[in-house]
BAPA-523060 format. One record per residue (C-alpha): chain; residue in one letter; x, y, z. Coordinates in Angstrom, 2 decimals. Last residue first. Example, Ala and Ser with C-alpha at 12.3 -4.5 7.8 and 13.67 -1.06 7.14 Angstrom:
2
<rec "A"; "S"; <13.67; -1.06; 7.14>>
<rec "A"; "A"; <12.30; -4.50; 7.80>>
# end
This chain:
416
<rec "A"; "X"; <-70.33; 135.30; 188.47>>
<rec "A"; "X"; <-69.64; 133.46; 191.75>>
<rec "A"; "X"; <-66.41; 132.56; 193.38>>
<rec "A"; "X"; <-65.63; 129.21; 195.54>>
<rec "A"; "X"; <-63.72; 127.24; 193.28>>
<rec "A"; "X"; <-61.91; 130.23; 192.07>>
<rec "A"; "X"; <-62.63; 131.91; 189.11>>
<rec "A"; "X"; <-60.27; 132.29; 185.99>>
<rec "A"; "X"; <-61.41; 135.47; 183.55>>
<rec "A"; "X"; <-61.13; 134.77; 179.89>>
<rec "A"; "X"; <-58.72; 137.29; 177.58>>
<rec "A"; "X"; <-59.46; 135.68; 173.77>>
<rec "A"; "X"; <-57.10; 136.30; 170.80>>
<rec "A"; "X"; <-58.07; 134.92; 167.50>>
<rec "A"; "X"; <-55.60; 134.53; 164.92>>
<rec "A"; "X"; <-53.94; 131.21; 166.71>>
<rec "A"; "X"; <-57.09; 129.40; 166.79>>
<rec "A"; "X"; <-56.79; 128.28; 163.07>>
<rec "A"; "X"; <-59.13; 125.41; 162.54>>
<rec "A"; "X"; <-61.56; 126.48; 164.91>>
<rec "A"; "X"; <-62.41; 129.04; 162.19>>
<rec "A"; "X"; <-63.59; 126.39; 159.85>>
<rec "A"; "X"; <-62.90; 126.87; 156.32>>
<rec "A"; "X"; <-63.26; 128.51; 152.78>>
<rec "A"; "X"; <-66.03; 130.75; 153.98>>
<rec "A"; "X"; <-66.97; 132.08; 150.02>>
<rec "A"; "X"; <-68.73; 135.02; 149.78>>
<rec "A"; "X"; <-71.66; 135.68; 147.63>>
<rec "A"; "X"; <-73.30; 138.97; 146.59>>
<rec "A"; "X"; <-76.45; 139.29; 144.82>>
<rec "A"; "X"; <-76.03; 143.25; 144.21>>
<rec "A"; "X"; <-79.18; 145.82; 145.26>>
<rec "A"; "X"; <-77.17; 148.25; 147.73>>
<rec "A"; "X"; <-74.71; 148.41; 144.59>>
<rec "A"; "X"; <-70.90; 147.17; 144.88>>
<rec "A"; "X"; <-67.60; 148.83; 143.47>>
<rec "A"; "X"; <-69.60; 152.13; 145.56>>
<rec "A"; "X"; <-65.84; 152.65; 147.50>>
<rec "A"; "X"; <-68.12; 151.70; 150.71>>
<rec "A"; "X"; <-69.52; 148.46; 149.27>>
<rec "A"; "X"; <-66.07; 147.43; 148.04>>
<rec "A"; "X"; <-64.48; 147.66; 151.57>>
<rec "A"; "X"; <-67.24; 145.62; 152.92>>
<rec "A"; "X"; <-66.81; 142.91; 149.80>>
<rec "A"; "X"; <-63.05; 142.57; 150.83>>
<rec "A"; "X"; <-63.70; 142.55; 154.82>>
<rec "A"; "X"; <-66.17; 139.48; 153.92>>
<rec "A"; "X"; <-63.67; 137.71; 151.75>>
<rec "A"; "X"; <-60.64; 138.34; 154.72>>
<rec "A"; "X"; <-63.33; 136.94; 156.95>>
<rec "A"; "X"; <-63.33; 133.70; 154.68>>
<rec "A"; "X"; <-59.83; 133.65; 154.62>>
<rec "A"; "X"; <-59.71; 134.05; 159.12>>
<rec "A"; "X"; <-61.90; 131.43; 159.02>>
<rec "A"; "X"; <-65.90; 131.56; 160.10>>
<rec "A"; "X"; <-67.37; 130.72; 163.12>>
<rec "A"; "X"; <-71.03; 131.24; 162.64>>
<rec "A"; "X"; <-73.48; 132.58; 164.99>>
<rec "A"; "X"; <-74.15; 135.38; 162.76>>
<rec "A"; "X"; <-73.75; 138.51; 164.98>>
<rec "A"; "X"; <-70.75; 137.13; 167.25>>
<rec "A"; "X"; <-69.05; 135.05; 164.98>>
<rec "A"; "X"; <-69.73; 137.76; 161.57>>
<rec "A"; "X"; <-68.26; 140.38; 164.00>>
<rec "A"; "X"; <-64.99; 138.51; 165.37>>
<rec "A"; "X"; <-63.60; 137.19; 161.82>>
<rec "A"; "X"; <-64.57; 140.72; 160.22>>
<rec "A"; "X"; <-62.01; 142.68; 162.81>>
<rec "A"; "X"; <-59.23; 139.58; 162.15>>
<rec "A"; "X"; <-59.85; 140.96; 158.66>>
<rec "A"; "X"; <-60.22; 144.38; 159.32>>
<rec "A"; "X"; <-56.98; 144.65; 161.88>>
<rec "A"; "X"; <-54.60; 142.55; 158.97>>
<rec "A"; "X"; <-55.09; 144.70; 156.60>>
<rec "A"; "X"; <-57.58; 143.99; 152.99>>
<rec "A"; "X"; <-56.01; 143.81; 149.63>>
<rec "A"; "X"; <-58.59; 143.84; 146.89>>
<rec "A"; "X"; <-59.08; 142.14; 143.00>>
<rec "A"; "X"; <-61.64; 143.27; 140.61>>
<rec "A"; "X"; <-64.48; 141.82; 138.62>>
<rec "A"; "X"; <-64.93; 142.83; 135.19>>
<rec "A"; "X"; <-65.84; 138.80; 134.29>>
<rec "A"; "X"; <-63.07; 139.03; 131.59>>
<rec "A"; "X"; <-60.34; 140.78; 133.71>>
<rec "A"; "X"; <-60.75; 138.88; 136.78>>
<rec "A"; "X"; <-60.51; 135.72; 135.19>>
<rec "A"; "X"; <-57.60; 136.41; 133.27>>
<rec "A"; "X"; <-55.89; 137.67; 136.85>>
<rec "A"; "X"; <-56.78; 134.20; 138.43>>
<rec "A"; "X"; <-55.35; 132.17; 134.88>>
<rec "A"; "X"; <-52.05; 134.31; 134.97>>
<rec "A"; "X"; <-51.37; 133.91; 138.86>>
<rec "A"; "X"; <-51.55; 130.21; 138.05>>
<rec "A"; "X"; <-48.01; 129.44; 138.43>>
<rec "A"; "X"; <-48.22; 131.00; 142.12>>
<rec "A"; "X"; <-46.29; 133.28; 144.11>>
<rec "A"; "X"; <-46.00; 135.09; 147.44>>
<rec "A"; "X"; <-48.54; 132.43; 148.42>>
<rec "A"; "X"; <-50.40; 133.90; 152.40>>
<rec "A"; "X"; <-53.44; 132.90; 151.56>>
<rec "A"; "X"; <-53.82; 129.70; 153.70>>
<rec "A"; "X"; <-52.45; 131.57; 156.31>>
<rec "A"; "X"; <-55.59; 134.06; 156.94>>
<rec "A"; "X"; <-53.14; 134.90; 160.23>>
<rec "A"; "X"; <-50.80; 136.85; 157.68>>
<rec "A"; "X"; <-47.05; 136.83; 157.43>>
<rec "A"; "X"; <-45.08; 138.14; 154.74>>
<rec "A"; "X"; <-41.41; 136.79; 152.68>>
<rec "A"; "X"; <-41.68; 139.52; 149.73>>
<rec "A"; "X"; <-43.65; 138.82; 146.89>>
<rec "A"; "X"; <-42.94; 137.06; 143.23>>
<rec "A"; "X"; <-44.34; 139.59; 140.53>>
<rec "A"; "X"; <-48.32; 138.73; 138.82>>
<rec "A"; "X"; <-49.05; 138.15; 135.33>>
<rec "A"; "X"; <-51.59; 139.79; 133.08>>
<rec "A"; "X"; <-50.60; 143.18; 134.55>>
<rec "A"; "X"; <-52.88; 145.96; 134.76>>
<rec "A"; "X"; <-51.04; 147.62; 137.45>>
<rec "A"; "X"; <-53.79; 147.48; 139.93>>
<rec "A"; "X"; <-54.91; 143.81; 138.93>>
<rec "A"; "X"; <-50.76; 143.00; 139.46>>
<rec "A"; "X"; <-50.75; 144.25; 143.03>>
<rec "A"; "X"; <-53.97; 142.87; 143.79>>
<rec "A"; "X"; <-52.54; 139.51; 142.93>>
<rec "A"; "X"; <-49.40; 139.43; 144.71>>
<rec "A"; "X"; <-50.97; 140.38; 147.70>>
<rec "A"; "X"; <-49.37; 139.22; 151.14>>
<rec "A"; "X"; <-49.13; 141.72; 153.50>>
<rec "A"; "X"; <-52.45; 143.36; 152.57>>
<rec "A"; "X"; <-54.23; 139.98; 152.30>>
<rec "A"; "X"; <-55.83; 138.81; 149.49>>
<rec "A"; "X"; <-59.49; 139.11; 148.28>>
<rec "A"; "X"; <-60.47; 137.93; 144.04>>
<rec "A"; "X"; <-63.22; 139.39; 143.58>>
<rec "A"; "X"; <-65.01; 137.83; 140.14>>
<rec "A"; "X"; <-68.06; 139.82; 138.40>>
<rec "A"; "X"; <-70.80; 137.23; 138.02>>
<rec "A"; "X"; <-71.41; 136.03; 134.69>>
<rec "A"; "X"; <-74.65; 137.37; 133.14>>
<rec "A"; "X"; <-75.45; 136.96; 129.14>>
<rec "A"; "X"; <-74.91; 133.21; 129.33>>
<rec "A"; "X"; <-77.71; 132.77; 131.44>>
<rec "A"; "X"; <-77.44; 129.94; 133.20>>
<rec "A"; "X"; <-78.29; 126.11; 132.13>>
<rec "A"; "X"; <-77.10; 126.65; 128.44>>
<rec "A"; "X"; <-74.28; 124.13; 128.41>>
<rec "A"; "X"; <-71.84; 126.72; 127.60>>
<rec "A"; "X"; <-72.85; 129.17; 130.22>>
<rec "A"; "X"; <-72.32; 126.08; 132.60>>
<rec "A"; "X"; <-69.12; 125.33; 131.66>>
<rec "A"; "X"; <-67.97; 128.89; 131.91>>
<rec "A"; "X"; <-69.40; 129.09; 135.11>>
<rec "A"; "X"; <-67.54; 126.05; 136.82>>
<rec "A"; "X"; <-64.42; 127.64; 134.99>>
<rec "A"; "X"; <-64.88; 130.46; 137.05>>
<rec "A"; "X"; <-65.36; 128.71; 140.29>>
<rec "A"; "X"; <-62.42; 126.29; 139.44>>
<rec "A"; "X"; <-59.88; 129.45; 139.07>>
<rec "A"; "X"; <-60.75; 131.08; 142.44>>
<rec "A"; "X"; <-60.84; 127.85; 144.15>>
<rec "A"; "X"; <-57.43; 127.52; 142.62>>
<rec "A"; "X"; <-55.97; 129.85; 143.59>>
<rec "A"; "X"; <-52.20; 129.78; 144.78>>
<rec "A"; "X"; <-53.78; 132.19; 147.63>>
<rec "A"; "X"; <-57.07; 134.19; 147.04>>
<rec "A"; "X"; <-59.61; 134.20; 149.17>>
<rec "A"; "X"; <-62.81; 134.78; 147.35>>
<rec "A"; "X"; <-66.08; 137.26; 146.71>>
<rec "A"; "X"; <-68.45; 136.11; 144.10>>
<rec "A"; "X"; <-70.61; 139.18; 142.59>>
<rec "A"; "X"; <-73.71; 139.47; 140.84>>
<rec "A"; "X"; <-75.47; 136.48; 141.79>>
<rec "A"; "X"; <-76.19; 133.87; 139.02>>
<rec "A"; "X"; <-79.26; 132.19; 138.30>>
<rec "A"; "X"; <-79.27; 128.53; 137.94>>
<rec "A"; "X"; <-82.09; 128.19; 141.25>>
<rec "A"; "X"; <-80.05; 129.89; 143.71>>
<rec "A"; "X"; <-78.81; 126.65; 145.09>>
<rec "A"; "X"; <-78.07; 125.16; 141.61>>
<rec "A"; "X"; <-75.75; 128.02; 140.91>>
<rec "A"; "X"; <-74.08; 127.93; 144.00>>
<rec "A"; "X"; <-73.22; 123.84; 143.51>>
<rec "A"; "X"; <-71.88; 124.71; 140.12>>
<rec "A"; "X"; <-69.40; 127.19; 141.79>>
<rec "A"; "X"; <-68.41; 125.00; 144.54>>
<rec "A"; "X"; <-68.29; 121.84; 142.11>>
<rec "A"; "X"; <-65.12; 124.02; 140.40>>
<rec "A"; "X"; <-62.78; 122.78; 143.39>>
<rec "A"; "X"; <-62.75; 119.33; 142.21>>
<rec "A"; "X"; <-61.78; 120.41; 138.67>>
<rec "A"; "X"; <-59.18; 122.62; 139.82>>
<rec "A"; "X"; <-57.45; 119.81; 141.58>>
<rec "A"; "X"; <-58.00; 117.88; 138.31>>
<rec "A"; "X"; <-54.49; 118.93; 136.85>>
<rec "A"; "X"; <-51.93; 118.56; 138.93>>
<rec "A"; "X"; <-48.43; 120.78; 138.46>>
<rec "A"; "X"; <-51.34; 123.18; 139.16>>
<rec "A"; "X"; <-50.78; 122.94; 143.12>>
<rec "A"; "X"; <-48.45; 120.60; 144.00>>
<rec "A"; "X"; <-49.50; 117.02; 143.25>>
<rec "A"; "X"; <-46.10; 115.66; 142.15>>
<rec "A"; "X"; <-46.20; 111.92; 141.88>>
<rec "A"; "X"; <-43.47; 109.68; 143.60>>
<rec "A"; "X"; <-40.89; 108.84; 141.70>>
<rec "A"; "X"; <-37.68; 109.53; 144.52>>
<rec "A"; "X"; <-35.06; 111.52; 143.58>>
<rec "A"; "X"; <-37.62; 113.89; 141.29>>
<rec "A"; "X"; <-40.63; 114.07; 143.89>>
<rec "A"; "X"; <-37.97; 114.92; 146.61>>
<rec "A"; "X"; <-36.32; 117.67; 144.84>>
<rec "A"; "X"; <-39.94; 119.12; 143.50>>
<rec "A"; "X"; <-41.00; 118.40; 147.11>>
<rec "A"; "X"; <-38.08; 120.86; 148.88>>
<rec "A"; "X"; <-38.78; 123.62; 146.26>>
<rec "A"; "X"; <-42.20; 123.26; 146.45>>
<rec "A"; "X"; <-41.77; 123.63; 150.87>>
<rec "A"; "X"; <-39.44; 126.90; 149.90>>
<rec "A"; "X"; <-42.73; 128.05; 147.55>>
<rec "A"; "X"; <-44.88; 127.84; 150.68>>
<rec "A"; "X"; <-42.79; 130.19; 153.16>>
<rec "A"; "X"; <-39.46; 129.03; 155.45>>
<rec "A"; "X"; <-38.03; 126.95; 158.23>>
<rec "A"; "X"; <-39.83; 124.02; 156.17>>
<rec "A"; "X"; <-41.91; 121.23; 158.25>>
<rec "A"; "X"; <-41.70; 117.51; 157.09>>
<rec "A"; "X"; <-45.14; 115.18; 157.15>>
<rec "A"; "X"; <-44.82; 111.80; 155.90>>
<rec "A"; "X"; <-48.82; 111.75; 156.30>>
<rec "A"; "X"; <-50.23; 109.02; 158.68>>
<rec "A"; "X"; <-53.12; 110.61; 158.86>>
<rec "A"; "X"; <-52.92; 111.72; 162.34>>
<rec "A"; "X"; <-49.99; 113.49; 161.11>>
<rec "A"; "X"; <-51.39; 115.51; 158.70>>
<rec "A"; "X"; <-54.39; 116.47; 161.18>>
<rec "A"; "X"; <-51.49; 117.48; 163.78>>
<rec "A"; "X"; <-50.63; 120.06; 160.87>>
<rec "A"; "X"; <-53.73; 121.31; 159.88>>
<rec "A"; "X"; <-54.14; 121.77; 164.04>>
<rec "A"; "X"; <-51.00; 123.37; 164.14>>
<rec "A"; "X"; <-51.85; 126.58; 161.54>>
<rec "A"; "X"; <-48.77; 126.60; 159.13>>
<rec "A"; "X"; <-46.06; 128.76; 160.74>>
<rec "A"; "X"; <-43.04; 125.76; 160.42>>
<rec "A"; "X"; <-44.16; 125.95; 156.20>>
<rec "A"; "X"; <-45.62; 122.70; 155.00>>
<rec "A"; "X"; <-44.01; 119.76; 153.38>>
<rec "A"; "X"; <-46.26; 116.78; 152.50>>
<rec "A"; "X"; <-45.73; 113.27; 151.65>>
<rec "A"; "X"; <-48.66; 111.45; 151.41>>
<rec "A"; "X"; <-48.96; 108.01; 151.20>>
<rec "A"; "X"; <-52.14; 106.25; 149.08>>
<rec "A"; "X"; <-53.90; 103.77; 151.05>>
<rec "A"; "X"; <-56.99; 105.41; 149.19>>
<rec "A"; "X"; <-58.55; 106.90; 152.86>>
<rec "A"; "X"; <-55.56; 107.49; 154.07>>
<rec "A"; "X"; <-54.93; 109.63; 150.87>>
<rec "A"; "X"; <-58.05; 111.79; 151.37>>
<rec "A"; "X"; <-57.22; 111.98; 154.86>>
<rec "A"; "X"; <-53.27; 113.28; 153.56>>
<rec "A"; "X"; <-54.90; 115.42; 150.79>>
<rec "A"; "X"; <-57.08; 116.89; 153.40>>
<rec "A"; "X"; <-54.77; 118.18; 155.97>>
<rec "A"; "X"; <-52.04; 119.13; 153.20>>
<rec "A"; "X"; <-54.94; 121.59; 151.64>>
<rec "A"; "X"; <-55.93; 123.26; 155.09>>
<rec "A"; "X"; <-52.17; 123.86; 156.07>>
<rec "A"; "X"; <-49.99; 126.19; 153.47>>
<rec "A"; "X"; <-48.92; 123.04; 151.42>>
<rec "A"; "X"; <-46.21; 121.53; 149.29>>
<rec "A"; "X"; <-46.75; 118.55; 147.81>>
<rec "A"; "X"; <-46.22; 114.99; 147.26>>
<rec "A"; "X"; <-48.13; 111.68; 146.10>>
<rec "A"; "X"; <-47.00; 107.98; 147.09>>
<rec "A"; "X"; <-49.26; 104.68; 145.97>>
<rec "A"; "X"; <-50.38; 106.02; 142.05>>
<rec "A"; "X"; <-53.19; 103.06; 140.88>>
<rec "A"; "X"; <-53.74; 105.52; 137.85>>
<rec "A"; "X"; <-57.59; 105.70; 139.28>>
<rec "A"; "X"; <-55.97; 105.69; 142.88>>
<rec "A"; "X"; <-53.84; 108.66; 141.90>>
<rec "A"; "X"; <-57.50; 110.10; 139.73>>
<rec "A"; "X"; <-59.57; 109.90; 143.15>>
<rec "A"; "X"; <-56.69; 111.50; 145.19>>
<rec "A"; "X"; <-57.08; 114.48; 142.67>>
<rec "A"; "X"; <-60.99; 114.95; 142.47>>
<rec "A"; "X"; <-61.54; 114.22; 146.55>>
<rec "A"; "X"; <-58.31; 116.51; 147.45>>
<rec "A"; "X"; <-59.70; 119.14; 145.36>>
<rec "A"; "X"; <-62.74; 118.93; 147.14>>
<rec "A"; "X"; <-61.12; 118.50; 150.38>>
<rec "A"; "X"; <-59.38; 121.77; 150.11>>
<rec "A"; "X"; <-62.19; 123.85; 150.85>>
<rec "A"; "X"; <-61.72; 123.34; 154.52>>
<rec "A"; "X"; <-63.05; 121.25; 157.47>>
<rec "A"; "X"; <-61.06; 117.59; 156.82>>
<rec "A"; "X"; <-64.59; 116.89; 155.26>>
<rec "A"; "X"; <-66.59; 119.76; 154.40>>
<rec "A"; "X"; <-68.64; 121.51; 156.36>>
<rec "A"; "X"; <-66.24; 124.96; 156.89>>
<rec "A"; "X"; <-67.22; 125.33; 152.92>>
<rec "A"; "X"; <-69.72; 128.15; 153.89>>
<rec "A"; "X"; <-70.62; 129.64; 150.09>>
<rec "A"; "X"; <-71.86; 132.80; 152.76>>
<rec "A"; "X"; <-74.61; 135.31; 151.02>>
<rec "A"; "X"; <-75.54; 138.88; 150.83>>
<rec "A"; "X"; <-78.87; 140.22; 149.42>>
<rec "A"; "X"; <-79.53; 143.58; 150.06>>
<rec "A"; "X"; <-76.03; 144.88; 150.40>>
<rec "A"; "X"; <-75.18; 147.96; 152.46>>
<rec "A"; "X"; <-72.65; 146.26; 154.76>>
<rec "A"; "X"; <-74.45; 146.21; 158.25>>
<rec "A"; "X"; <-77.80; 145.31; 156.51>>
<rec "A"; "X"; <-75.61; 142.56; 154.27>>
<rec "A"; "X"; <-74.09; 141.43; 158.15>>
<rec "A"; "X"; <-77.58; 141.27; 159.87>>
<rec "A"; "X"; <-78.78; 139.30; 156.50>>
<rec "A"; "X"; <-76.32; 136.87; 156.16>>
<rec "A"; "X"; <-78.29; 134.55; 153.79>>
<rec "A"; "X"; <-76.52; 130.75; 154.44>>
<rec "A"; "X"; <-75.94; 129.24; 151.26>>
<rec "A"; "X"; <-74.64; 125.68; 152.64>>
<rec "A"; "X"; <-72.25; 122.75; 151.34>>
<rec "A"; "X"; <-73.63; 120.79; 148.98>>
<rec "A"; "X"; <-70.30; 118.44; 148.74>>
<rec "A"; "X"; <-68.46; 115.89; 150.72>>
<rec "A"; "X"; <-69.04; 112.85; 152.11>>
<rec "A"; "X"; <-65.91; 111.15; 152.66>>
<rec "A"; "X"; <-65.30; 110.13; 149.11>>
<rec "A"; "X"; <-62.71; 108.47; 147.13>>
<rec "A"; "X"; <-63.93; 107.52; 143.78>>
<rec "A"; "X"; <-62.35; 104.77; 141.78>>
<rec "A"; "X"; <-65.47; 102.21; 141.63>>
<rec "A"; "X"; <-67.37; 105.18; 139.78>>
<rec "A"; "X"; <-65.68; 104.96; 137.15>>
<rec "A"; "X"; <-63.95; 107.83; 134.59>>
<rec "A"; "X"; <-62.81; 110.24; 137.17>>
<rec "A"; "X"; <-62.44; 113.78; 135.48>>
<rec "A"; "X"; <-66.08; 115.40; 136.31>>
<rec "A"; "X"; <-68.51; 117.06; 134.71>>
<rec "A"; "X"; <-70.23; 113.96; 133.95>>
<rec "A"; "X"; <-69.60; 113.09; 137.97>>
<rec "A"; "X"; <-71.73; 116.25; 138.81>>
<rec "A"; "X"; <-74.29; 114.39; 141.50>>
<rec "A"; "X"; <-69.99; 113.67; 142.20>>
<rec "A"; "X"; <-69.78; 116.60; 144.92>>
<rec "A"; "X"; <-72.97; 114.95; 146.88>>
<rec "A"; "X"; <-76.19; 116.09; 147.64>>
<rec "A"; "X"; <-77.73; 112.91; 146.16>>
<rec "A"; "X"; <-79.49; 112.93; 142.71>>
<rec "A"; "X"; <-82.83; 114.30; 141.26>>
<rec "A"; "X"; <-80.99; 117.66; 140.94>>
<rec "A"; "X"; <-78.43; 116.07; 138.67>>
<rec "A"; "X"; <-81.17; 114.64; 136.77>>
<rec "A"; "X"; <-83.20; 118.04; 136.25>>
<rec "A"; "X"; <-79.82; 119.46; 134.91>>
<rec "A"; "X"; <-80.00; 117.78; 132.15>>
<rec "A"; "X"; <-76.56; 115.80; 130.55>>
<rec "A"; "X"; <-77.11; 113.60; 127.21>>
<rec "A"; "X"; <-77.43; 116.54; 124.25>>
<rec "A"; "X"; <-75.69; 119.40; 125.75>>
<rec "A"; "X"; <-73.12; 116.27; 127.59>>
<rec "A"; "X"; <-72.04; 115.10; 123.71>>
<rec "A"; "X"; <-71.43; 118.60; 122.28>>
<rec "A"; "X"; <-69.73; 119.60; 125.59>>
<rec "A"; "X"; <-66.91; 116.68; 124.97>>
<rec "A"; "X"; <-65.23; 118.17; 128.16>>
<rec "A"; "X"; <-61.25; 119.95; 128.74>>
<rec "A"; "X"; <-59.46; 119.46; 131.17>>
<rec "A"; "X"; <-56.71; 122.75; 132.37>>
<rec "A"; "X"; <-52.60; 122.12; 132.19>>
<rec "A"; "X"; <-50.94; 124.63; 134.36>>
<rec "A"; "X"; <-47.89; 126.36; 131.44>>
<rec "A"; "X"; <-44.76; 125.61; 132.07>>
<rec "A"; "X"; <-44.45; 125.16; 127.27>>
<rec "A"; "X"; <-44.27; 121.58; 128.06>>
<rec "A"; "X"; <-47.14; 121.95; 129.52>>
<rec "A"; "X"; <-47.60; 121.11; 133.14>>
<rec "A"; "X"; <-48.15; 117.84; 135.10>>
<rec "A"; "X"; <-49.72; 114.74; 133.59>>
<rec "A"; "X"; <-51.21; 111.18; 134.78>>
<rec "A"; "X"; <-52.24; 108.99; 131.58>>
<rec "A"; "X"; <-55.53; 108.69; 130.09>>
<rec "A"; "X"; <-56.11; 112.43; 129.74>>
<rec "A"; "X"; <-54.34; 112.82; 126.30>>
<rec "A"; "X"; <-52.70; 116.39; 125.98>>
<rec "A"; "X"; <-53.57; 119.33; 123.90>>
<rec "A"; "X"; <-51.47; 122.44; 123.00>>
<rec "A"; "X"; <-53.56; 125.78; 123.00>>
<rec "A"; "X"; <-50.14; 127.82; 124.12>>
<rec "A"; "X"; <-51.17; 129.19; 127.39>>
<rec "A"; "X"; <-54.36; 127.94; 128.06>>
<rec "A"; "X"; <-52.92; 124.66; 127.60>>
<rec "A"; "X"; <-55.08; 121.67; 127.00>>
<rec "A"; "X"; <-56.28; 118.34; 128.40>>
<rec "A"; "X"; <-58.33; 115.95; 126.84>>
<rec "A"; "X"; <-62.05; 114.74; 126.78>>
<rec "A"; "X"; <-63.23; 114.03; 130.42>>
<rec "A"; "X"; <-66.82; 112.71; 129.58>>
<rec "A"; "X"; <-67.36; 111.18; 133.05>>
<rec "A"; "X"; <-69.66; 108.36; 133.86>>
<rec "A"; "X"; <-71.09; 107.89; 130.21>>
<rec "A"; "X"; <-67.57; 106.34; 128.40>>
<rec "A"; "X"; <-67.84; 104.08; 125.64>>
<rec "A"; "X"; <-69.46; 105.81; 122.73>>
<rec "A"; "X"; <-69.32; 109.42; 123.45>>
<rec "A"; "X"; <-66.14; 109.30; 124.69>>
<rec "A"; "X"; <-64.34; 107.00; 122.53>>
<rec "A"; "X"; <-65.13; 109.68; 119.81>>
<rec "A"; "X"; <-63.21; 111.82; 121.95>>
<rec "A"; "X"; <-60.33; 109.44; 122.49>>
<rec "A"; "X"; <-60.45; 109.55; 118.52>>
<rec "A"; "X"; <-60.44; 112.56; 118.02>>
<rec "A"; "X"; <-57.10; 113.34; 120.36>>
<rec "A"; "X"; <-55.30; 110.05; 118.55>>
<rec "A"; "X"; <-55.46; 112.38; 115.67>>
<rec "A"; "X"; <-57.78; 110.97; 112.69>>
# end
């Protein structure tokens, strides 16, 4: 019996908080153990966890996760922390489904949605990966993690790390937005700014991680990022009863939302609580000055090339590369979804409409989303009678730098 076999058998017997088998390579199929801390395959490949599936079809209902609080770990089976004593929480999870219904009538779309992650801790997306990964250092009893970061992710691994007395040492670009920066240093972080793009600041922290020990949570180089990020897509399915919308619209930077979202379905297909005959067709939205991605989709490549130095105000997009360019572009390709590039004017465009007619103040990613599934609509990609979703990935206060306001000053003594 391989050691592998018998951690899973040690899984159904022991283990009923999480049942975390292994990890693998969806690269070269090699497995790893998951009770020790591990970065890529040894082939470079991202390393993905895997779940005894046959043990959670027979043990795990979704009628008792809905029994249980709105929180991120109501999924802890499907989750990699093993007890409950080493979660880090601040409260995150079920995060609305707001209908946008002057927006879909503006669009085309009968039934469009917002996934509106701006509610989440640290205000941003990234504290779900930042709860799953910061939850696993403290489970390994890790005290110092690195990485590089575009904003919104260093801003909530450094709370999440605060919150663990675990340091974070995080390199971001000198353009990152400045409040995802000042939250960094509120935190405590050992924060260092790079005269440079994203993969300059993983240069810089594979350097540091290497001279000094300290454990390398850049994106995909950790594993259970991904699996943080994935309660987004099994949260949407509960909140539309397990049925599936058509089409999930999402920023696309290094990611990993992107990634988690379909491997949240996957799961789910396989445990027989949606209908494994309709997965939603994936959009993966980038920038037009930044879009590694949609560059590949429209060659038909299964990897993506290295992009010119860019500059978009949806920053947290703007990744001219990313080791996990393979798994986004796989996922595109087997739901049929597609990948678009949207300009700077419609996205910053987007950003002011959905404010003003919705009420919400969505970020310049999530408008980039929106601007993606408008552009689809009039091409005829999307049908009037689609279930579209897409994903807000943060607050728009968080990056007041895109949006340009002209306010009149009165004197003391004018009137309006």
């Amino acid at each position: 019996m391989s050691f592998l076999d018998r951690e899973r058998r040690e899984c159904l017997v022991f283990q009923a908080f999480s049942y975390l088998s292994h990890l693998y390579c969806p690269t070269c199929s090699q497995e790893y153990s998951a009770k020790e801390p591990a970065h890529l395959c040894q082939c470079g490949s991202p390393l993905l966890a895997a779940y005894d599936m046959d043990a959670l079809k027979v043990q795990f209902r979704k009628e008792t996760v809905m029994a249980r609080p709105p929180s991120l770990w109501r999924y802890h089976e499907l989750l990699p922390v093993k007890k409950e004593n080493d979660i880090v929480t601040l409260g995150e999870g079920m995060t609305p489904l707001v209908e946008m219904i002057k927006t879909g009538k503006n669009y085309g779309v009968d039934h469009l949605f917002m996934k509106d992650e701006s509610l989440l801790p640290s205000g941003s997306s990234k504290a779900r990966g930042a709860a799953a990964g910061i939850s696993k250092a403290k489970e390994w009893k890790i005290t110092d993690i690195a990485m590089p970061a575009n904003g919104n992710a260093g801003a909530a691994w450094s709370l999440y790390g605060s919150r663990a007395s675990i340091t974070s040492h995080i390199v971001m670009p000198v353009e990152a937005p400045i409040i995802s920066r000042k939250e960094c240093a509120a935190a405590g972080a050992d924060l260092h700014l790079v005269n440079g793009l994203i993969h300059d600041a993983g240069t810089i922290i594979s350097h540091a991680v290497q001279k000094y020990g300290w454990f390398d949570a850049s994106p995909f180089k950790e594993p259970y990022r991904i699996e943080g990020k994935k309660t987004m897509g099994l949260e949407l399915a509960e909140q539309l009863q397990w049925k599936l919308p058509d089409v999930i619209a999402c920023p696309v930077g290094e990611g990993a939302e992107f990634i988690g979202m379909y491997k949240a379905m996957q799961e789910l297909m396989e445990l027989g609580w949606v209908d494994s005959e309709k997965i939603p067709r994936l959009v993966a939205v980038q920038a037009e000055s930044c879009a590694p991605i949609v560059e590949a989709y429209e060659k038909h490549q299964t990897t993506a090339d290295n992009h010119p130095e860019s500059y978009t105000a949806a920053f947290d997009i703007n990744v001219p590369a990313s080791i996990g360019d393979f798994l986004v572009l796989n996922a595109i390709y087997e739901t049929k979804g597609c990948a678009v590039a949207v300009c700077e004017h419609d996205l910053l465009a987007e950003q002011r409409w959905i404010t003003r007619k919705e009420g919400t103040f969505i970020s310049p990613e999530g408008a980039a989303a929106f601007a993606g599934v408008r552009r689809l609509r009039e091409e005829a990609w999307l049908h009037p009678e689609d279930t579209v979703v897409c994903v807000n990935t943060g607050m728009g206060i968080k990056s007041p730098e895109a949006f340009d306001v002209s306010v009149p000053i009165l004197a003391a003594d004018d009137e309006l």
